[in-house]
C-alpha positions as CSV (number, residue, x, y, z in Angstrom):
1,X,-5.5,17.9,-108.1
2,X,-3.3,14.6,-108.0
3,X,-5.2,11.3,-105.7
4,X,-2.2,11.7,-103.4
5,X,-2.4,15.5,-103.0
6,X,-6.6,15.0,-102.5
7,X,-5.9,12.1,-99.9
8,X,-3.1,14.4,-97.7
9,X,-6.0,17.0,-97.8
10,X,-8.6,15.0,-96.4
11,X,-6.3,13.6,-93.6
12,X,-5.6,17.6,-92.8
13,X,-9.2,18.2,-92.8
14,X,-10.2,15.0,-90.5
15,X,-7.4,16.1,-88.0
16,X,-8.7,19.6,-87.9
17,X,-11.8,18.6,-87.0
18,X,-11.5,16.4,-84.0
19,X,-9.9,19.3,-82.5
20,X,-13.6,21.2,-82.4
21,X,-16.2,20.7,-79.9
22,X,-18.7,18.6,-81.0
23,X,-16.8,16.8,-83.8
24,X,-15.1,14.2,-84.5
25,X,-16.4,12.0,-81.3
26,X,-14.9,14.5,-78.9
27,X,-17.4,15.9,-75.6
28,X,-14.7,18.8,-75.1
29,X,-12.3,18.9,-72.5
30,X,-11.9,19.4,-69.0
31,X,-10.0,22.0,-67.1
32,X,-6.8,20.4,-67.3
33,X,-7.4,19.9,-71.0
34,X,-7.7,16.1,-71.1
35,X,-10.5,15.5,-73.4
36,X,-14.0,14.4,-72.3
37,X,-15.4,11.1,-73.1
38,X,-19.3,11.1,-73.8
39,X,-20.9,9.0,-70.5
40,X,-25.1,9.1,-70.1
41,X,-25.8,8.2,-66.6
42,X,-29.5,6.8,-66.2
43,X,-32.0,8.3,-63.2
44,X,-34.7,5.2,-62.9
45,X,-38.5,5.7,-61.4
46,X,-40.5,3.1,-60.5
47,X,-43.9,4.1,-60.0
48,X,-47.7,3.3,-60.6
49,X,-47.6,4.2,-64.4
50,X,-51.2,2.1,-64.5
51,X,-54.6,2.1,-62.6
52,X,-56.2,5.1,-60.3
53,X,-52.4,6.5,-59.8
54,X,-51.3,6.7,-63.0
55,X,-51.9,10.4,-63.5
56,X,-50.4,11.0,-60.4
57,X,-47.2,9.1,-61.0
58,X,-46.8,10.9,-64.5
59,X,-46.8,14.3,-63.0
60,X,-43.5,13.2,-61.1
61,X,-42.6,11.9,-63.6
62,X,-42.8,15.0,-65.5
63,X,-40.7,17.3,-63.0
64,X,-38.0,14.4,-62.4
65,X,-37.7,14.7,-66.8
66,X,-37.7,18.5,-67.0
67,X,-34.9,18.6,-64.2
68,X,-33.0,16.4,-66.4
69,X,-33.9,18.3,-69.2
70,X,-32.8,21.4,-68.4
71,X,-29.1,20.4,-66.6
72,X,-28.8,18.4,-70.4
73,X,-29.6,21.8,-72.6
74,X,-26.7,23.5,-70.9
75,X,-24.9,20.5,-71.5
76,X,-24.6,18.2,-68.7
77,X,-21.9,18.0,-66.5
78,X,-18.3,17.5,-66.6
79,X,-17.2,14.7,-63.8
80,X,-13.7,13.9,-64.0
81,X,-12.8,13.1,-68.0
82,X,-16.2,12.5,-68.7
83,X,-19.0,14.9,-70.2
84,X,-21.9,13.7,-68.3
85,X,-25.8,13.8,-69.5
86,X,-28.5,12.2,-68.0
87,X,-31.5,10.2,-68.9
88,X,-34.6,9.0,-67.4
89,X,-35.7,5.6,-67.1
90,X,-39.1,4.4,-65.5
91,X,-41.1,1.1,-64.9
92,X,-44.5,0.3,-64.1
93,X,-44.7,-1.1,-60.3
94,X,-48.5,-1.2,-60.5
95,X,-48.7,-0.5,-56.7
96,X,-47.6,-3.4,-55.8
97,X,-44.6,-3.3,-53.1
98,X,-42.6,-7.0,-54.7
99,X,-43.0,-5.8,-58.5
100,X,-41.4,-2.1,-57.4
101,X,-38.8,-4.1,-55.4
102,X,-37.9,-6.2,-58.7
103,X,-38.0,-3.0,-61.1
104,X,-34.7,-1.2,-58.7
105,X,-33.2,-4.2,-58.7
106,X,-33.2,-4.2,-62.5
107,X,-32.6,-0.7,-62.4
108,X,-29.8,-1.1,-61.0
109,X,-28.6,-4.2,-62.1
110,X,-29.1,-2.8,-66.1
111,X,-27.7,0.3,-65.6
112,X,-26.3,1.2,-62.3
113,X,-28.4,3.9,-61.9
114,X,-27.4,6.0,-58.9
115,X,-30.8,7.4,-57.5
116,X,-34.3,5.6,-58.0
117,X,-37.6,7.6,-57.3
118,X,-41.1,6.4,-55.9
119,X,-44.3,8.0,-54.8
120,X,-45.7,5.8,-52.7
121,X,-44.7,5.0,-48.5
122,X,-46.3,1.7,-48.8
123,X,-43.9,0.5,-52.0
124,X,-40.6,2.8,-50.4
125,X,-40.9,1.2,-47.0
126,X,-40.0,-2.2,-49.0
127,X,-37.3,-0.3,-51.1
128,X,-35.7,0.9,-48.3
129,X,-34.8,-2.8,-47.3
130,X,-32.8,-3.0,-50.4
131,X,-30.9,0.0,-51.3
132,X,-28.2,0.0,-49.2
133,X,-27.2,-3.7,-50.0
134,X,-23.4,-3.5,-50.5
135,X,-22.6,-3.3,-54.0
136,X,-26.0,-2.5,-55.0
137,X,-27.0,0.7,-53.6
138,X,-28.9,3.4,-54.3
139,X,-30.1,7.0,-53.2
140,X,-33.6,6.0,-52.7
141,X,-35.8,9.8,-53.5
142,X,-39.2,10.4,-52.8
143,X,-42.6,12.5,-53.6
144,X,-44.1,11.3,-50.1
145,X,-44.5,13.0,-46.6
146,X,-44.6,10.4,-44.0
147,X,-42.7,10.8,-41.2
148,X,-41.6,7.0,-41.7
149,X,-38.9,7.4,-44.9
150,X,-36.8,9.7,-42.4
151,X,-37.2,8.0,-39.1
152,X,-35.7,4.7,-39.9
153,X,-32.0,5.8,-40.3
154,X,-31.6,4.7,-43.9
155,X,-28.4,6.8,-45.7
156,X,-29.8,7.0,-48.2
157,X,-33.6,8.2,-48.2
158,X,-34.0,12.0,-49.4
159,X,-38.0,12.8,-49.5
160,X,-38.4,15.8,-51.5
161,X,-41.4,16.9,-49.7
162,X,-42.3,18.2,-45.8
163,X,-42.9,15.9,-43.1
164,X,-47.1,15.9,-43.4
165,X,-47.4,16.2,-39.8
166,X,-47.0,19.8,-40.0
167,X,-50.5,19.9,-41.7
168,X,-52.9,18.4,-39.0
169,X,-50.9,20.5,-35.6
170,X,-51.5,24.1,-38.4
171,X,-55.1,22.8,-39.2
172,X,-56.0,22.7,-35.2
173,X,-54.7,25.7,-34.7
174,X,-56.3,27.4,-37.0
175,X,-59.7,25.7,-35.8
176,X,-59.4,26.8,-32.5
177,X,-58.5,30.7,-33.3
178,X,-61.4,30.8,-35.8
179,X,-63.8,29.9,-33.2
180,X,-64.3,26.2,-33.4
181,X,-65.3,24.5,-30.5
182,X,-66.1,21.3,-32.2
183,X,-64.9,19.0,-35.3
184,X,-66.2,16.2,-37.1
185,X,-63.9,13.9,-38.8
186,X,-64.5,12.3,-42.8
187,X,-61.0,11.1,-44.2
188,X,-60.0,8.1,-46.6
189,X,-59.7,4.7,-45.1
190,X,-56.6,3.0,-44.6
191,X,-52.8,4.3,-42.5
192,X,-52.9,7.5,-43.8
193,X,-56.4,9.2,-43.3
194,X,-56.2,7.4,-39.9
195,X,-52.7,9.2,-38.9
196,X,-54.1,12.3,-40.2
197,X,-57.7,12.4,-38.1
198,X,-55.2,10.7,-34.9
199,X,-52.9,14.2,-35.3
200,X,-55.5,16.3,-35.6
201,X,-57.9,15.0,-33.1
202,X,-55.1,15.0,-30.5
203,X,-53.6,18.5,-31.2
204,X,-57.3,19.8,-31.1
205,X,-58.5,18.8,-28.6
206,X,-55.5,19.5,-26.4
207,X,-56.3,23.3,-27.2
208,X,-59.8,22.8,-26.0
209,X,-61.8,21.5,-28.9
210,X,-64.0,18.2,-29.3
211,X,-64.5,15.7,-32.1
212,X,-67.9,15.0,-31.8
213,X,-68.7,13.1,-35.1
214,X,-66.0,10.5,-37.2
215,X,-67.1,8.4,-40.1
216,X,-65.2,7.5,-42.9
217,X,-65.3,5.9,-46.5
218,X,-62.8,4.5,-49.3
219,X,-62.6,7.3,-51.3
220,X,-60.9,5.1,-54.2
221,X,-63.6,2.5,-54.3
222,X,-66.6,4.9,-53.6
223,X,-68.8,7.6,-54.5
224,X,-71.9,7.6,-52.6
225,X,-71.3,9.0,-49.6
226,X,-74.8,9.7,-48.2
227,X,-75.1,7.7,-45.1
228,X,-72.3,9.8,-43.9
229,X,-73.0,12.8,-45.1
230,X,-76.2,12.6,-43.2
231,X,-74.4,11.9,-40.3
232,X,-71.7,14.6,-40.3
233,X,-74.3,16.8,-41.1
234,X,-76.9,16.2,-38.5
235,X,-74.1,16.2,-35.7
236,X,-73.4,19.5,-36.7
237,X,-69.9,20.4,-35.9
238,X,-68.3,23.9,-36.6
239,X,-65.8,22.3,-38.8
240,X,-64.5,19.0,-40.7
241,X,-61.4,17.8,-41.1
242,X,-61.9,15.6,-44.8
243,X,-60.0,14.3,-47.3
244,X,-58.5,11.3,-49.6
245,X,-58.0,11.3,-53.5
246,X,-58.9,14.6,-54.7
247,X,-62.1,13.0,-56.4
248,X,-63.3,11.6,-53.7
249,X,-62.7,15.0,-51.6
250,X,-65.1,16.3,-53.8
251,X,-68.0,14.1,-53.5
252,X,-67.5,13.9,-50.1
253,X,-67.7,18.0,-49.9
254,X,-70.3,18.3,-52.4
255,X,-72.7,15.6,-51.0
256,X,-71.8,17.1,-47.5
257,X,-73.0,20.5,-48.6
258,X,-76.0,19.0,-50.3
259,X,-77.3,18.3,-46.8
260,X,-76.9,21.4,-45.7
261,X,-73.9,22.2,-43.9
262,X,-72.2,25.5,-43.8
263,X,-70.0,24.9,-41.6
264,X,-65.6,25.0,-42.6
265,X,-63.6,22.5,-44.3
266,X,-60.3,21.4,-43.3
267,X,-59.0,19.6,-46.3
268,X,-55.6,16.6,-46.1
269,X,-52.8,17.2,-48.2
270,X,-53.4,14.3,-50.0
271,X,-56.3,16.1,-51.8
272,X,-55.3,19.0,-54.2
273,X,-57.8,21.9,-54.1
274,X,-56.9,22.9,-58.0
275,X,-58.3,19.5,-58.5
276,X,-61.1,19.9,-56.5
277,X,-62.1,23.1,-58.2
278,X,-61.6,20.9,-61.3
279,X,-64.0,18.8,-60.5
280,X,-66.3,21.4,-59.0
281,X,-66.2,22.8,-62.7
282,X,-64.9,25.8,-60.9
283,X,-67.5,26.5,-58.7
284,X,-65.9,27.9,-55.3
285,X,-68.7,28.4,-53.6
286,X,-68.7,25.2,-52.0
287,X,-65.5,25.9,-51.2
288,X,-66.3,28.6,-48.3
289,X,-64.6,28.8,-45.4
290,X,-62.3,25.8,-46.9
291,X,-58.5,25.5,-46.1
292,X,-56.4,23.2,-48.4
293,X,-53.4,23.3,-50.0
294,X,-52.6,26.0,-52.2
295,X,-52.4,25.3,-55.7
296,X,-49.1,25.5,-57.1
297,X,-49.8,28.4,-59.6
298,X,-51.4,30.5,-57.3
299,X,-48.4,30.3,-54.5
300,X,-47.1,33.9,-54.8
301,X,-43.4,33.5,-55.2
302,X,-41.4,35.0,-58.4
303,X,-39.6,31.6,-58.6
304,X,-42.7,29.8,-58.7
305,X,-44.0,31.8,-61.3
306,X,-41.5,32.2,-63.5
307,X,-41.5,28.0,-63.5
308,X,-45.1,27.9,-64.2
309,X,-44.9,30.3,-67.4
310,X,-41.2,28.2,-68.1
311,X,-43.0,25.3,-68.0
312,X,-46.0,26.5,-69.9
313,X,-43.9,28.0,-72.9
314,X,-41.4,24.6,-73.0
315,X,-44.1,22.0,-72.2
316,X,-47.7,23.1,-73.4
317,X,-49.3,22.4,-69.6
318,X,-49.6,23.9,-66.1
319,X,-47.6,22.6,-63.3
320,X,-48.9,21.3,-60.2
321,X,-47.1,21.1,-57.0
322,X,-45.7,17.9,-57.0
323,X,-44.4,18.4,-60.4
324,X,-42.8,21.4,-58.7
325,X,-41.3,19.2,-55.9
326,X,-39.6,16.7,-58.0
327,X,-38.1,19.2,-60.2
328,X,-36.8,21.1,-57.2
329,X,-35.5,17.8,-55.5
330,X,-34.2,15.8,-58.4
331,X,-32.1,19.3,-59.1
332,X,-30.5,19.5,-55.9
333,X,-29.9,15.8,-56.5
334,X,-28.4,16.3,-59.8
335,X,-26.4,19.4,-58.4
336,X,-25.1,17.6,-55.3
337,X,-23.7,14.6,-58.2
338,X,-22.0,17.5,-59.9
339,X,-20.1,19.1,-56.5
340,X,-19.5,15.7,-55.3
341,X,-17.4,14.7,-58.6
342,X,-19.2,11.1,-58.7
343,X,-21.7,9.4,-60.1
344,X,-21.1,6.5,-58.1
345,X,-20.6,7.0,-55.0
346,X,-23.9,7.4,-53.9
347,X,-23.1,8.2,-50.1
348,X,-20.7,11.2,-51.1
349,X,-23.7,12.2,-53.3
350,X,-25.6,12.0,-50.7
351,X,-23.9,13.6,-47.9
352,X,-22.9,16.7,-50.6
353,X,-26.9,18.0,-50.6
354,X,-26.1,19.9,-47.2
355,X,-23.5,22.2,-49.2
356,X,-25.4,23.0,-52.7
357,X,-29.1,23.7,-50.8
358,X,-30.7,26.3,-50.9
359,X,-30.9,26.8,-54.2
360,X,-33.1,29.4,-54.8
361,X,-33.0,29.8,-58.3
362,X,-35.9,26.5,-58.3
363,X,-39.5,26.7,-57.3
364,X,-39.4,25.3,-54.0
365,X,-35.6,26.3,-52.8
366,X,-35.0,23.7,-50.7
367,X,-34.3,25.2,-47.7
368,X,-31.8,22.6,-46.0
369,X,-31.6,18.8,-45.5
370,X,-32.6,17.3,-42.1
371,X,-30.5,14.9,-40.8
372,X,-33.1,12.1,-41.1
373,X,-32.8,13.0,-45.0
374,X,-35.6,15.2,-46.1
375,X,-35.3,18.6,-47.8
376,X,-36.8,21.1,-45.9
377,X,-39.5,23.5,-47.8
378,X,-42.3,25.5,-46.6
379,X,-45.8,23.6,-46.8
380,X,-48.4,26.1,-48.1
381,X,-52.2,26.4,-47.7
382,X,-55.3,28.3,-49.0
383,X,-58.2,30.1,-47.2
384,X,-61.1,30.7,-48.7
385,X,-63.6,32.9,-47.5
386,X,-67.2,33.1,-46.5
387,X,-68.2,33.8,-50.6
388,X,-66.0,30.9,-51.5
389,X,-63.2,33.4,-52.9
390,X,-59.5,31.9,-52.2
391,X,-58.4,35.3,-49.8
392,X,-55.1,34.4,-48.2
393,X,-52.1,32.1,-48.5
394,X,-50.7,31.0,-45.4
395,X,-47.0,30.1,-45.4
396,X,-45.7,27.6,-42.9
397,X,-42.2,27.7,-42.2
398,X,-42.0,24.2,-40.1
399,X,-38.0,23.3,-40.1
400,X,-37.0,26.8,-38.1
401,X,-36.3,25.6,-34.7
402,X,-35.2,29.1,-33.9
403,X,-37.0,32.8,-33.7
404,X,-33.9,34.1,-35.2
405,X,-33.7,31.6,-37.6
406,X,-37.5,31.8,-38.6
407,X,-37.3,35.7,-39.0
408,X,-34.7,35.6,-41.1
409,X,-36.5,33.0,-43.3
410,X,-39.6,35.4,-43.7
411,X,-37.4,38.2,-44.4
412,X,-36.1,35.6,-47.5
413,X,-39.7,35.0,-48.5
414,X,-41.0,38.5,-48.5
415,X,-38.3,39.4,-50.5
416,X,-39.5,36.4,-53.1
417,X,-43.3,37.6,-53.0
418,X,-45.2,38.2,-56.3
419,X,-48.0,40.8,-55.4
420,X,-49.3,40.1,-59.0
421,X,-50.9,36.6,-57.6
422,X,-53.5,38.8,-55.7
423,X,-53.0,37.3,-52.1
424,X,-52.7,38.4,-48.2
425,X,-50.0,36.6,-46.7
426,X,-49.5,35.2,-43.5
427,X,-46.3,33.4,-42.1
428,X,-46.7,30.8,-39.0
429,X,-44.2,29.5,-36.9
430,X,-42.7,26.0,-36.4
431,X,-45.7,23.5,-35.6
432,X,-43.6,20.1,-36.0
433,X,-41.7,18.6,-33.1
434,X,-39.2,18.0,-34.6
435,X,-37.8,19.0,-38.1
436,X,-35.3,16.3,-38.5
437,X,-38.5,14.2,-39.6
């Protein structure tokens, strides 16, 4: 074959190519046939990716990747002319509230990245001075319950967990119908443990119980916890509302124990029990008559199991619940960027999340938005019984501000229940004041 002949040939082939998905430099087309430009939109974290929360910041990490992961396999999204895919960016804010302040700002100045994710109140309060500055915002997303990120009328806060408020008014309850007539109090120093024992003090003893006994320890810093203990112990209440790091929860629980109390535990949701049981090497027994959160593989719903053995087969580990969260939220985020035909407009993003939730395809469904921002989900916790054998998962439905509207949410969950997780079930009602927090 003449040069000439071979060169006409080639040309042929190279046009005939551009003309397939995938080659020649083309992302497709869109669905008036314009072809799609390539465009890789970056999701930015700052976090505490060093020191006691590390762990804890790389399991949100984890879900906020595998969200992205998943809308990328099935090959992004088409916005416009562009074929959009997403990738994950995240810096080390070391806890401190100026260094995660700096890190958006970078964020966003290096990439324009349209929604930034933190874990801690402390470090978001300070972010959300900053992201709606004109020309620089951002949706600001969060793995953290306080009441405080949708209370302050920022646009553009969406926590992806319930309002932990719920936790203390359910815990009270509960006290009150077992039996208790009195409580002792052993949380974590610092704004948290103290809003927690303040909630639960007041909604207990309003339904006729008494804190008799309140002590409390850093559960960060320390370990020995037997001045305390003694304490607790020798006051002898008929339950204890404790809790901090999950670590900490232990030792405080184990040392409690050790001076021989049998009374219940009431345990924050700052403490996970699968960690405790960790810890415990998985000896329940000092676990009985415990309530805590349930652990996220034991929270019998088919969508929640199915994400456990998807993650398991895709991932080599075992999701916990706040891996769960920040999958569910950052797809309904990533979902709401798709309907809303921007990337850049983070306000039509953001006002867009009403009309693509629930999605009940994810792990936690999302049941609505509030108008203070939040996604609304059920909060879950675990009883265990007088052996120390987990028994029944209570389901708290806490954004239904009607009877019609909360049956009709338990119909929705007992269709979803997995009777293979070997639990009784119990629904309860609406124990927040109001669900736009």
């Amino acid at each position: 074959m003449g040069k000439r002949k071979l060169s006409a040939l080639l040309v042929i082939l190279a046009l005939l190519l551009t003309l397939i998905p995938g080659c020649g430099g083309s992302a497709g087309s869109n669905s008036k046939g314009k072809e799609l430009k390539e465009k890789e939109v970056v999701i930015g974290i700052t976090g505490a990716f060093s020191g006691a929360s590390a762990e804890y910041s790389m399991n949100n990490r984890d879900g906020i990747q595998w969200a992205i992961d998943k809308v990328n396999s099935e090959g992004g999204y088409v916005i416009g002319d562009e074929r959009v895919k997403f990738k994950l960016e995240y810096l080390d804010d070391k806890a401190d509230s100026a260094t995660a302040v700096a890190n958006a700002q970078k964020l966003v100045d290096l990439y324009k990245t349209p929604i930034i994710f933190n874990n801690s109140t402390t470090q978001l309060l300070s972010l959300m001075n900053i992201n709606q500055e004109k020309g620089a915002e951002f949706i600001l997303t969060a793995y953290a319950s306080h009441n405080a990120l949708s209370t302050k009328g920022n646009k553009l806060a969406v926590p992806m967990v319930p309002n932990f408020r719920t936790y203390p008014a359910v815990y009270a309850r509960m006290a009150i119908e077992k039996g208790y007539k009195t409580a002792g109090l052993f949380c974590n120093t610092g704004t948290y443990g103290d809003d927690w024992e303040s909630l639960f003090t007041k909604a207990f003893e309003e339904a006729g119980g008494k804190v008799i006994v309140a002590k409390e320890a850093n559960y960060f810093t320390e370990s020995d916890y037997s001045a305390q203990a003694t304490a607790i112990a020798a006051a002898k209440p008929d339950c204890i509302l404790v809790g901090g790091p999950s670590t900490g929860t232990a030792l405080a629980i184990e040392q409690i124990r050790s001076m021989g109390y049998k009374g219940a535990f009431f345990i924050i949701d700052q403490a996970k029990t699968d960690e405790i049981i960790k810890y415990l090497k998985g000896d329940t027994k000092l676990l009985a008559n415990c309530v805590g959160l349930t652990p996220f593989p034991s929270v019998p719903l088919k969508k929640v199991q199915e994400f456990v053995k998807w993650v398991e087969k895709n991932y080599n580990k075992t999701p916990s619940a706040d891996m769960g969260y920040t999958y569910s939220g950052m797809s309904s985020l990533l979902s709401a960027m798709n309907k809303a035909q921007t990337y850049t407009d983070v306000y039509k993003i953001r006002e867009t999340i009403a009309s693509v939730v629930p999605e009940e395809s994810l792990p936690y469904s999302n049941r609505g938005i509030s108008s203070g921002g939040r996604l609304l989900n059920h909060c879950t916790c675990l009883e265990f019984d007088q052996d120390g054998k987990a028994s029944k998962c209570y389901f708290i439905l806490n954004y239904c501000e009607t009877p019609e509207e909360y049956n009709k949410e338990v119909e929705w969950y007992k269709s979803q229940f997995d009777s293979s997780v070997g639990l009784e079930i119990e629904y309860l009602q609406n124990f927040i004041e109001d669900k736009n927090q």
